[in-house]
N, C-alpha and C positions, 0 to 999 in steps of 0.2 A: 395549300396556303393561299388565304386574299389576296387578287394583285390587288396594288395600292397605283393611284397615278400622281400626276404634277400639280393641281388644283386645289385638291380634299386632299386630306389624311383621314385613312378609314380610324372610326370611330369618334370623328366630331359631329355632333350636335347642333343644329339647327332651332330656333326655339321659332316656332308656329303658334299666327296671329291667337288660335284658340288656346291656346296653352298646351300644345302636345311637342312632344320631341322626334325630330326626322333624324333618323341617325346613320352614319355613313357607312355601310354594311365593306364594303370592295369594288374598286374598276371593274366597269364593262368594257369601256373602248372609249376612242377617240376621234373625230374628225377633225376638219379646216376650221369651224368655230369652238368648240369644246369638248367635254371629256363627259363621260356617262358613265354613273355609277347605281350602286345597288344601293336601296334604302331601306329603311324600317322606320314604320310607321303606327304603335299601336301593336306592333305584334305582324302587323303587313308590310310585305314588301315592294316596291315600285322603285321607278327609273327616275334621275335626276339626272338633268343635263345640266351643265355649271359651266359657264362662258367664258373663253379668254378674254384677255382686259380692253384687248381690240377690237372686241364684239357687245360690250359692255355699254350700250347707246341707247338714248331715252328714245327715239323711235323701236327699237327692236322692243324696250321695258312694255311701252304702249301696245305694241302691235302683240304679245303675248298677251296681257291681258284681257284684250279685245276677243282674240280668237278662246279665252278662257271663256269669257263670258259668253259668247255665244254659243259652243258647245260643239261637239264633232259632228259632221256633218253626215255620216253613217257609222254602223258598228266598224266598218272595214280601217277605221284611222288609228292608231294609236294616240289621239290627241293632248295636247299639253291638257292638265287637269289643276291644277296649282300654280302661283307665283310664289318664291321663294327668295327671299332676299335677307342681306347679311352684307353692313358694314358698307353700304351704296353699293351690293354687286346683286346680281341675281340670277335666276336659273330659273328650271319647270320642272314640275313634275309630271312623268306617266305611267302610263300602265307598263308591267314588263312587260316584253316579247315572249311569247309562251313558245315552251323547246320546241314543240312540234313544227312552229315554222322557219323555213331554212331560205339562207338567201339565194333570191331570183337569179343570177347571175351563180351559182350551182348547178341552174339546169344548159346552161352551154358549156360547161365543164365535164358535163356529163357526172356529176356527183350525186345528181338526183332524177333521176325519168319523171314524167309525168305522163300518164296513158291519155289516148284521147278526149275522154269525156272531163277528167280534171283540168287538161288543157283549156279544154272549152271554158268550163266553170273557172278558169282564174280570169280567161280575159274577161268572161263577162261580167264577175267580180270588179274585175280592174274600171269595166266601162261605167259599171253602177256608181262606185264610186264617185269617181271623177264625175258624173253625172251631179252626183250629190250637192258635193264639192263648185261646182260652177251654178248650180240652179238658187245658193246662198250668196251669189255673186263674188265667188272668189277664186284662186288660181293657185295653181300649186305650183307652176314654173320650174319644177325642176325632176322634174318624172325620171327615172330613170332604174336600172339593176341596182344602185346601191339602196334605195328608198323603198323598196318592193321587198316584201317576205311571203315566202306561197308553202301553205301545207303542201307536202305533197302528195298524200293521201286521199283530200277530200279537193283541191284545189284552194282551197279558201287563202284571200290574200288578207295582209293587212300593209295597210301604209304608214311609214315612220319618218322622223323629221319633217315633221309638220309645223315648225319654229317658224320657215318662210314661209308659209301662205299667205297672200296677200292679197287684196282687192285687186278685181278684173285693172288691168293697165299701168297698175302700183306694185313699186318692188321695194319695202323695208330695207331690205341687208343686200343690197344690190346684186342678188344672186342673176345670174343669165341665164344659166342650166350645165349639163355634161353636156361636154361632145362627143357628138354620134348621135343623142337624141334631140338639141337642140334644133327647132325647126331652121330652115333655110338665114331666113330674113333674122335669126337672133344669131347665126353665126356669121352674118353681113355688117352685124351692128345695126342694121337697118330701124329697128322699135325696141320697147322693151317685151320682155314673156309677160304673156295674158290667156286668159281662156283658149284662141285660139292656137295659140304656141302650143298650150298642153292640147290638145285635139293632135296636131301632129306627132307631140312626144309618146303620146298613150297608142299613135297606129306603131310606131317605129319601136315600142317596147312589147306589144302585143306579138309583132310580127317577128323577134329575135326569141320570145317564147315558145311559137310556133315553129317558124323554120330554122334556129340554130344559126342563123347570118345576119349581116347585116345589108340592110335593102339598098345601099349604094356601094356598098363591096364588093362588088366582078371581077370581072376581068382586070380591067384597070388600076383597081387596088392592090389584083395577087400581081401584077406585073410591074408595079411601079420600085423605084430603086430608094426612094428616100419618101420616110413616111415623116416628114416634117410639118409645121404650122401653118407652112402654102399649102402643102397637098390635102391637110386637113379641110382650109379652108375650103378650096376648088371641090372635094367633091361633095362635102356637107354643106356649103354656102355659094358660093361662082355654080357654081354647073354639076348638081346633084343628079344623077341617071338611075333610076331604079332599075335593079337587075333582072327587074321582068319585065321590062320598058316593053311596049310593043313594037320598036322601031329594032329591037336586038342589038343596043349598040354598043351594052355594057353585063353582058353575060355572068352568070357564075362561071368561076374559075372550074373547066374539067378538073383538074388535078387537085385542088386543095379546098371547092365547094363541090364535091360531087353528091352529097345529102340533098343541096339546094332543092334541085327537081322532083326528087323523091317526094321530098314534105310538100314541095308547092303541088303537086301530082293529089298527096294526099285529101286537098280539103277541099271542097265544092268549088264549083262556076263563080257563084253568087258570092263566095267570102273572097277568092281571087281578086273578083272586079272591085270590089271594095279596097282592098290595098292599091292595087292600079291607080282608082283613085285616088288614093290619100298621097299616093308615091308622084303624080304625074300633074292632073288637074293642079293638087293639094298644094303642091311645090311654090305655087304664084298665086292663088284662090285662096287665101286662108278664109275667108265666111262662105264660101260655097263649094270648096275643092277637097274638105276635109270631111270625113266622116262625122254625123255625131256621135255623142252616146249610146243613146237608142238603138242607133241605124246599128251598131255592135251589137248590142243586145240582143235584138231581133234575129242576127242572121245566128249567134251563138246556139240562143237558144233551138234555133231552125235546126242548127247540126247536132246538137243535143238528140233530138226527137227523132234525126232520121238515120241514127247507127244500127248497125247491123251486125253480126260476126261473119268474116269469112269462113264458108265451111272447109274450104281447104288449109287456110295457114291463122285462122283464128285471129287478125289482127280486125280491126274494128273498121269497118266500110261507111263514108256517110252515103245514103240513098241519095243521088241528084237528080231530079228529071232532065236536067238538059245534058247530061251523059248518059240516059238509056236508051239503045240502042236493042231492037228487035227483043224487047221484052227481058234483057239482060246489065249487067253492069261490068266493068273490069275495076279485078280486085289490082289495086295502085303496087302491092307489095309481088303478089305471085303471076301476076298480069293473067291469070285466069277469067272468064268470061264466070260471072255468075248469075244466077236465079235472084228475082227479085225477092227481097222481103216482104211477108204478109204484111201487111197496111194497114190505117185505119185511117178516113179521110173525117176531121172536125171542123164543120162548118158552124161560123157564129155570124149570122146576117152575111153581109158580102165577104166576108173573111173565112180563110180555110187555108187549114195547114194539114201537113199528112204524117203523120206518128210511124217508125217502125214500129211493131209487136214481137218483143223479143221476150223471153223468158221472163227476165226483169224487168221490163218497162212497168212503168207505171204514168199514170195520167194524172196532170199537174191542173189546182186549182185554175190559176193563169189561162191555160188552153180553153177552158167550157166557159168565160167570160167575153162578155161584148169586147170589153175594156181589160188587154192584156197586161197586169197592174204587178210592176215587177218588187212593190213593196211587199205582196206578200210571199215572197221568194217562192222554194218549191213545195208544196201542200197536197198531197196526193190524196184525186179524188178519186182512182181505178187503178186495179192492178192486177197482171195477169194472176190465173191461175190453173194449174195442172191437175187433171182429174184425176185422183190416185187408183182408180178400178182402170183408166183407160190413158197411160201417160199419152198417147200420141193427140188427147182432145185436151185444147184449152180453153180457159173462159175467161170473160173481165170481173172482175168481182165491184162490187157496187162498195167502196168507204165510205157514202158519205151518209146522210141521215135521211135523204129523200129517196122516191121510189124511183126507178128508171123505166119504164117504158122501149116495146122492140117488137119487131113485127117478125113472123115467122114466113115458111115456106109459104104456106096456104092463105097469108095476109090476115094470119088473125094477131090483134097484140093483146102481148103479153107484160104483167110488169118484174121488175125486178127489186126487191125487198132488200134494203140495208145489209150488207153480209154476205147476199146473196153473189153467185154467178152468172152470166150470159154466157150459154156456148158460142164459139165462136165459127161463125162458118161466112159461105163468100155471101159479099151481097149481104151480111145484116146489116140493117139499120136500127139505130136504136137513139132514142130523145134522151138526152141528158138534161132536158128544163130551157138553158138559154143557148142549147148546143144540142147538135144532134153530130152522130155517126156513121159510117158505111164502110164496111170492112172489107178488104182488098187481098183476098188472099186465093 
């Protein structure tokens, strides 16, 4: 049976500027400004958000239109699509939430896993985004688990309640954010949420996706006797201590974070320091203490490229150079010593990154470019391939439509034909055009 809510009665009618009819299909839910329902439109279906009468303000009327007109900032928004109005009130229209994605705030529940590499691909979903999102001059100020939806399949997110975005230092509907991801200085009162507020909220949501806590809940969180609006304040505003402080002064709780160390164990040097930073610098440095965009994107994708499988417990290894140690790595999970993964080192002018070669890898437009250009997402230009006369031989197989170029034992080159294969052995090199290669196995 429809639910119905308090605002609409399912099956009223809406009559639209063009002459079509939006009709009120059933409730989806509710929040602190309004109610969301199912619509039809034409035979299609979409979201309408309908406002209480206290949210009912010719700034918010304006400030939806504005963001109507300008248009979503990338595919990752569910952005308002329509104004709708009726009897001086109004509402938005959008795209539904498609079932496959489930709310972010799921995966600390543990109602949904995300494996590694989807992990990676939400945050750096989430950083593109928000990238987007600021480089149009605008803020989203209010980042958090309940705004976030993540396949968790593919990792892909998408962002919803996108009613308050507003211009870098400007807040429509006075929103501040949630607590717990509100930066420092917006739980001080100190300014209002802008660009840099979300820069904090986007490490503090990334980092609760990755490690299952929150970066200022230690020791002193599990140990405190009243979780009330001073304590709130004190450790998310007065005196925030990230729990991987280097000074050790606010620990994960052994007994009720003992994941903590495991997951921070799990992910590289380089993505560590990065939170560090966001959590410590970031804390007082909002334009130079916080990560950007990019600076996410970059190391994401960095972990992306350099998984491996455990051969012992099959959980997913990133390769780090600044943990290998005499030609080996330790696996985070079985703390076995393992064998490095085959490699492939792509250098583009002074720039070089180093690829595991796994079974499924495959080698991303992005990589063989001067200019690592994250618009045209992942594009594969190589991919492993298994000799079926000789399973223990692989090769790259060439996608794209140009020739490849590789030198052999005896320095003669050779090319490689659209379709084709390069076996893979140690020491090849091979020209990709604006990139070359050298295989580390």
């Amino acid at each position: 049976m429809p639910k119905t809510g308090d605002l609409i009665k399912n099956g009223f009618e809406f009559s639209l500027s063009n002459g079509q009819k939006c009709i009120v299909k059933d409730f989806i839910g509710g929040g602190g400004q309004g109610e969301v329902y199912r619509v039809s439109i034409d035979g299609k279906e979409y979201a309408l958000k309908w406002y209480f009468d206290r949210c009912q303000t010719e700034g918010l009327r304006n400030s939806l239109s504005d963001l109507i007109a300008g248009g979503a900032p990338s595919k990752s928004f569910l952005w308002p699509k329509l104004l709708i109005e009726h009897e001086n009130k109004f509402g938005y229209l959008m795209d539904l939430l498609p079932t496959s994605y489930k709310k972010s705030q799921d995966i600390l529940s543990r109602k949904i896993n995300l494996s590694y590499v989807t992990a990676c691909n939400a945050c750096l979903q989430l950083a593109d985004a928000f990238r987007h999102l600021h480089i149009a001059g605008l803020s989203y100020q209010d980042i958090s688990w309940g705004n976030i939806f993540i396949n968790p399949t593919t990792g892909d997110i998408l962002v919803c309640d996108n009613d308050n975005v507003a211009p870098h230092g400007i807040s429509v509907a006075g929103i501040a954010g949630t607590m717990g991801f509100m930066a420092p200085e917006i739980v001080r009162g100190d300014t209002n949420p802008d660009s840099y507020t979300d820069l904090f909220s986007l490490a503090v949501l990334m980092f609760r996706l990755l490690f299952l806590e929150h970066p200022f809940e230690g020791k002193r969180y599990a140990e405190a006797e009243c979780y009330d609006q001073a304590f709130c304040q004190l450790i998310y505003g007065e005196n925030p201590v990230f729990i991987f402080d280097p000074s050790g002064t606010n620990p994960p709780d052994s007994n009720t974070q003992g994941n903590a160390k495991l997951f921070w164990e799990k992910y590289p040097q380089y993505l560590q320091e990065l939170f560090t930073m966001a959590f410590t610098k970031g804390l007082s440095d909002r334009e130079n203490g916080r990560p950007l965009e990019q600076t996410w994107i970059d190391a994401f994708r960095k972990i992306r490229e350099s998984l491996f499988p455990c051969p012992y417990c099959s959980v997913s290894i990133a390769y780090d150079e600044a943990v290998v140690s005499n030609g080996r790595i330790n696996c985070y999970k079985c703390r076995k010593q393992l064998p490095l993964p085959p490699r492939i080192k792509i250098t583009v002018g002074k720039r070089s990154r180093t690829i595991s070669l796994n079974a499924d890898t495959k080698l991303q437009v992005y990589q063989l470019e001067p200019t690592p250009d994250i618009e045209k997402g992942d594009v594969p230009v190589a991919e492993m391939a298994q000799n079926p006369n000789n399973p223990s031989s692989w090769g790259l197989r060439n996608l794209t439509s140009d020739n490849w170029f590789y030198m052999v034992a005896d320095g003669e080159e050779k090319s490689c034909a659209p379709g084709r294969a390069i076996v893979l052995n140690k020491n090849l090199k091979i020209n990709f055009g604006s990139a070359t290669g050298e295989t580390i196995v």
